[in-house]
N, C-alpha and C positions, 0 to 999 in steps of 0.2 A: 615518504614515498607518495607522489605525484598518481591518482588512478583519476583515470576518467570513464566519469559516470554522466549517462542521462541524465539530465536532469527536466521535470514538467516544466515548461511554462506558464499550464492552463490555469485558470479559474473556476471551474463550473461549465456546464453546457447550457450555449445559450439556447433561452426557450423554454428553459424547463426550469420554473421557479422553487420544486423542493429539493434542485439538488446542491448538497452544500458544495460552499466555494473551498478549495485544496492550493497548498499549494508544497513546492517541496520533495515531492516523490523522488523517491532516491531507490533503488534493486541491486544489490552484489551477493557472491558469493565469499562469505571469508573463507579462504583458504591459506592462511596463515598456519605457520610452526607452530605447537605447544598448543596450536587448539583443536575442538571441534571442527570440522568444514559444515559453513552453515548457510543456507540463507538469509539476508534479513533484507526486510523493507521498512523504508522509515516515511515520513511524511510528515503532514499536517492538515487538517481539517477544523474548518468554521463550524462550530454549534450556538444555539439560538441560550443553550442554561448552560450553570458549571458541572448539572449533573450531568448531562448527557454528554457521551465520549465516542469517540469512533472504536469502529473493531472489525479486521480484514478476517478472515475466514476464505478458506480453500474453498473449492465445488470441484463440482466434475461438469466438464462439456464434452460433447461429442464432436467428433472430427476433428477436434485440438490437436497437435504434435506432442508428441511426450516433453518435450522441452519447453515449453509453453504452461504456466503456470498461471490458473486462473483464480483470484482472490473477490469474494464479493464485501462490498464494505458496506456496513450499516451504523447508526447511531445508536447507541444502546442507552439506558436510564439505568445511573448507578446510583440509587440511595432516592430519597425519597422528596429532600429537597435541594432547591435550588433554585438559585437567585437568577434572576435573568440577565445575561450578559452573554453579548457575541466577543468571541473569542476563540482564537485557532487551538486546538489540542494536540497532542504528537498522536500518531495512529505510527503502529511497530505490527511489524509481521516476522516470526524466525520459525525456521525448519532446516531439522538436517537436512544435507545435503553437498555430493559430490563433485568435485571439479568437473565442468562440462554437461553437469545434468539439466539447469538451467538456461536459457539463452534468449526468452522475453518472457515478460510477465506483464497482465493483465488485470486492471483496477475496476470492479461494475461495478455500476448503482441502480438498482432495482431491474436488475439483469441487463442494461445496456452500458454498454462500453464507456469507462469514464476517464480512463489511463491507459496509454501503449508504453511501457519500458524494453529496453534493450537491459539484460542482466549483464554488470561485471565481475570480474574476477578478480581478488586479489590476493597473491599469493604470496 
């Protein structure tokens, strides 16, 4: 089955040299038979080591629409070492979640907007 999804174009914000380059971003909701109804977001993110990984995390904003789902992304340090090498990593985000509950999601990086998606459905 044929779903269309946003998909980013972007690369990073220009200007603003610590933010890493993404690309990839993909937001649906599965709501397939036999399973969960879930959210998930997928993507990819450039980091500078192999340790360091990306990681979405929900927040709260005010004045946002309930349907509007804000995730702040940061680079986190897994383990202790690591070799240096630029290289894209998967960044995954999943949460329950209802048909229609959904309908854009929001990507920051050090609290300014880094990603706009439209959320799809697949059912």
């Amino acid at each position: 089955m044929a779903v269309a999804v946003r998909q980013t174009e972007e690369f990073g914000i220009s200007g603003h040299a610590d933010v890493p380059n993404f690309r990839g971003f993909n937001a649906w909701i599965n709501a397939l038979p036999g399973g969960r109804t879930k959210l998930i977001v997928t993507g990819a993110v450039e980091t500078h080591a192999r340790n360091m990984k990306p990681v979405l995390t929900p927040t709260t904003t005010p004045n946002m629409p309930a349907t509007t789902l804000v995730l702040d992304m940061t680079i986190v340090k897994q383990g202790e070492m690591g070799s240096s090498a630029f290289q894209y990593w998967p960044a995954r985000y999943e949460e329950a979640a209802s048909k229609g509950q959904f309908e854009h999601l929001i990507i920051r990086w050090d609290g300014e907007e880094l990603i706009s998606l439209e959320v799809a459905e697949i059912e």
